[in-house]
Backbone bond lengths (Angstrom), bond angles and torsions (degrees), N, CA, C in turn:
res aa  C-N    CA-C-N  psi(-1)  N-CA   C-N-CA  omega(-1)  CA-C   N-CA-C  phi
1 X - - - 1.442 - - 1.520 111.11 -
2 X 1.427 112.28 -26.32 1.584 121.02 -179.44 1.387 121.00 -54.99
3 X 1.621 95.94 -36.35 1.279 114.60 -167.09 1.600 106.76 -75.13
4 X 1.690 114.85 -74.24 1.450 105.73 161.71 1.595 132.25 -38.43
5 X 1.265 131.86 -6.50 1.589 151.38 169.05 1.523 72.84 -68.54
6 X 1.601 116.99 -93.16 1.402 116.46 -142.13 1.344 115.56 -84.57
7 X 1.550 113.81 19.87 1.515 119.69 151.54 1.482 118.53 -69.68
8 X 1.185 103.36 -46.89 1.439 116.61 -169.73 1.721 124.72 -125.42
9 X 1.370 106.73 53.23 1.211 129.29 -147.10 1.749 90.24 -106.33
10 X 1.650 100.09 -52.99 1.522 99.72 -169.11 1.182 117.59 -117.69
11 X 1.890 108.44 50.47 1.051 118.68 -163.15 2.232 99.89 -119.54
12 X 1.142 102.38 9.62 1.426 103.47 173.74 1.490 112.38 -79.92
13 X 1.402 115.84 -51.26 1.486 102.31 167.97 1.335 158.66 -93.86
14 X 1.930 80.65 -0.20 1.273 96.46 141.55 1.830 137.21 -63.22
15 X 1.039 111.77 -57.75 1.591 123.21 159.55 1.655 99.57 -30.29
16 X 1.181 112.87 -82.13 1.454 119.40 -175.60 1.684 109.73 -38.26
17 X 1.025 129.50 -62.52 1.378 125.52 171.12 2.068 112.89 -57.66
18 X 0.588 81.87 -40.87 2.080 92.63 174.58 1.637 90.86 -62.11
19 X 1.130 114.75 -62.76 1.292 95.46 -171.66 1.744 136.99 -70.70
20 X 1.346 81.26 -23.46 1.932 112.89 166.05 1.577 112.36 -51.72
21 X 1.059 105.88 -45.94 1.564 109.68 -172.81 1.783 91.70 -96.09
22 X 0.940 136.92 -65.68 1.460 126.23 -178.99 1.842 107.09 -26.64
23 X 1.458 106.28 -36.66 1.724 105.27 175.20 1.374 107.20 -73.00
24 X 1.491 103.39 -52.75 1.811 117.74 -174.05 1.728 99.60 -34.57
25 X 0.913 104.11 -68.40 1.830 127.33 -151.18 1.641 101.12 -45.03
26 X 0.917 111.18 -84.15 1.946 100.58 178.14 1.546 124.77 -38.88
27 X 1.293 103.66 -22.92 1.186 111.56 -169.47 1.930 102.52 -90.60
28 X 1.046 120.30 -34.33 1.639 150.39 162.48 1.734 106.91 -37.33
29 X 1.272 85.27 -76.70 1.644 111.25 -144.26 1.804 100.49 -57.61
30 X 1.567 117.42 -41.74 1.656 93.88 161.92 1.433 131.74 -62.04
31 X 1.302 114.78 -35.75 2.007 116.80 149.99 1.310 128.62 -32.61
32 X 1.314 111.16 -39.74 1.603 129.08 -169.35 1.862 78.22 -86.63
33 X 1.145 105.39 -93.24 1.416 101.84 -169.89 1.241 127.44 -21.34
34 X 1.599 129.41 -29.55 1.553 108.34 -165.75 1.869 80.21 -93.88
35 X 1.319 115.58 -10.52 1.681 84.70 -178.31 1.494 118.80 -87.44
36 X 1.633 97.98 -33.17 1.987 103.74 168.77 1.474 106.57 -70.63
37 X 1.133 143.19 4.92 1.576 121.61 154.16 1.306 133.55 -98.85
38 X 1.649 102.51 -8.22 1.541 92.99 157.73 1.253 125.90 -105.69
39 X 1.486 113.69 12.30 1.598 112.57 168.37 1.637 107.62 -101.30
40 X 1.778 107.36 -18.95 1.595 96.89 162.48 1.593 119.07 -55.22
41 X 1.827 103.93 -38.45 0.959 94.18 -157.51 1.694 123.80 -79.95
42 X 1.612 96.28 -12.26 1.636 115.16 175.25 1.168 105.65 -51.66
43 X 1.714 115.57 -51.67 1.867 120.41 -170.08 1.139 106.46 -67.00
44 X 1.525 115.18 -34.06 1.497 103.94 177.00 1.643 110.48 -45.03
45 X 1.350 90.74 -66.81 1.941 103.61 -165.16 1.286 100.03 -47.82
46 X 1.148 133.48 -55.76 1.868 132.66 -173.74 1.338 99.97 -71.08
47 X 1.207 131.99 0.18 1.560 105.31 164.88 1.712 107.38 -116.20
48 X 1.282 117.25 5.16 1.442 132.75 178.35 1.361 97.71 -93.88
49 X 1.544 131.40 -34.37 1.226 155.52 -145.53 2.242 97.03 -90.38
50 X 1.863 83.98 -51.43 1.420 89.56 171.51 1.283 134.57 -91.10
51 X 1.145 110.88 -8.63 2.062 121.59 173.23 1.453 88.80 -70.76
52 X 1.593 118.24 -54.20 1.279 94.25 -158.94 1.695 135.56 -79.65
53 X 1.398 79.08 -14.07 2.065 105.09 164.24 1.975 92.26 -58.89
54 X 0.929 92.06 -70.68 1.841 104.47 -168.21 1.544 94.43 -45.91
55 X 1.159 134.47 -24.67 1.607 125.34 -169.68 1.373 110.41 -101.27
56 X 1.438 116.94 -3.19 1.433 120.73 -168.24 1.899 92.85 -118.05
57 X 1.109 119.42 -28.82 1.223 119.22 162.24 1.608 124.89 -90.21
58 X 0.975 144.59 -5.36 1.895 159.07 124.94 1.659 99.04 -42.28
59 X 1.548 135.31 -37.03 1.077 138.94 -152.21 2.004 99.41 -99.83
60 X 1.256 94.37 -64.24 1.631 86.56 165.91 1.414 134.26 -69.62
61 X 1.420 119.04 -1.56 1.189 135.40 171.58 1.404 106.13 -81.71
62 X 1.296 110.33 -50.47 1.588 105.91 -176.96 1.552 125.65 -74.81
63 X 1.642 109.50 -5.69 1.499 122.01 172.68 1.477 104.88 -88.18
64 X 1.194 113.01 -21.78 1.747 104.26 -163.13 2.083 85.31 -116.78
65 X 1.106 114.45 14.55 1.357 99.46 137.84 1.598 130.00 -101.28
66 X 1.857 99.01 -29.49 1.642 82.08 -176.18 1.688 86.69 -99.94
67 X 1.243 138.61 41.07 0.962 138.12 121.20 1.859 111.81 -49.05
68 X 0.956 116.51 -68.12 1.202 136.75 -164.28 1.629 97.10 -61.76
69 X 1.241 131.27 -63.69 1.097 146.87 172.29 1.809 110.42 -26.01
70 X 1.224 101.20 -42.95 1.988 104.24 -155.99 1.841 73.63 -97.32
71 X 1.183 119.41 -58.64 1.658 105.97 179.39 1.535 114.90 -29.61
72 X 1.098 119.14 -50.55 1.852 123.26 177.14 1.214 108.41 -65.78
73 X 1.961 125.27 -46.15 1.346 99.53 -174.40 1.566 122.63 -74.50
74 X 1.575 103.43 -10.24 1.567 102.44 168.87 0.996 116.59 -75.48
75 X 1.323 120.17 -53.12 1.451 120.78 161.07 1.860 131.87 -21.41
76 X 1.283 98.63 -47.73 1.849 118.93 170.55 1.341 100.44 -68.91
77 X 2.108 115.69 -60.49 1.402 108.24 -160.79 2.035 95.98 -57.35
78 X 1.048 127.19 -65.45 1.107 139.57 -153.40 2.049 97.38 -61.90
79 X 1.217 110.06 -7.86 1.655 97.02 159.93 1.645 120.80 -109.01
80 X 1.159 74.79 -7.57 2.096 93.34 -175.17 1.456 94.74 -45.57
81 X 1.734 128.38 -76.63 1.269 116.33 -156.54 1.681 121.17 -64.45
82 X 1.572 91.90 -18.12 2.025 96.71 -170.81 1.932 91.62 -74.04
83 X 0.987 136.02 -15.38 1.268 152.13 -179.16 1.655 114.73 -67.07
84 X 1.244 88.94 -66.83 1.983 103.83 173.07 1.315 117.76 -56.84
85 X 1.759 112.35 -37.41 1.346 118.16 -159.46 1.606 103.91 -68.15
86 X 1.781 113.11 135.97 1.373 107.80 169.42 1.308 118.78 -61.65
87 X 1.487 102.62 161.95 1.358 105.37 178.92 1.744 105.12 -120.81
């Protein structure tokens, strides 16, 4: 019998608090909500804010490489013939 005593010994205020918040919670959760949806919605924008920075910079990177790219093959075509020519 000792044992069930000290099973359920320190289980009154627990219950009491379990049930506290089971009341709390509906009553809560539109409070919580109007404040977690406009800071979801901030991260949204700053991370919509940053793909599209990141997509506009991936984009000029890849022009001013094959920028770079057609510069060399002119560069090659335009030494190719001084190359062939006998000497």
């Amino acid at each position: 019998m000792a044992l069930l005593d000290d099973l359920f010994s320190g289980w009154g205020t627990t219950v009491l608090i379990g049930v506290g918040v089971a009341l709390a919670v509906p009553a809560l959760l539109p409070v919580v909500g109007a404040v977690v949806r406009p800071v979801a919605k901030g991260l949204i924008k700053g991370g919509l804010a940053l793909v599209d920075t990141l997509q506009e910079v991936v984009a000029e990177s890849g022009e001013q490489l094959s920028d770079l790219v057609a510069e060399v093959k002119a560069e090659r075509a335009a030494a190719a013939p001084l190359a062939s020519e006998p000497k």
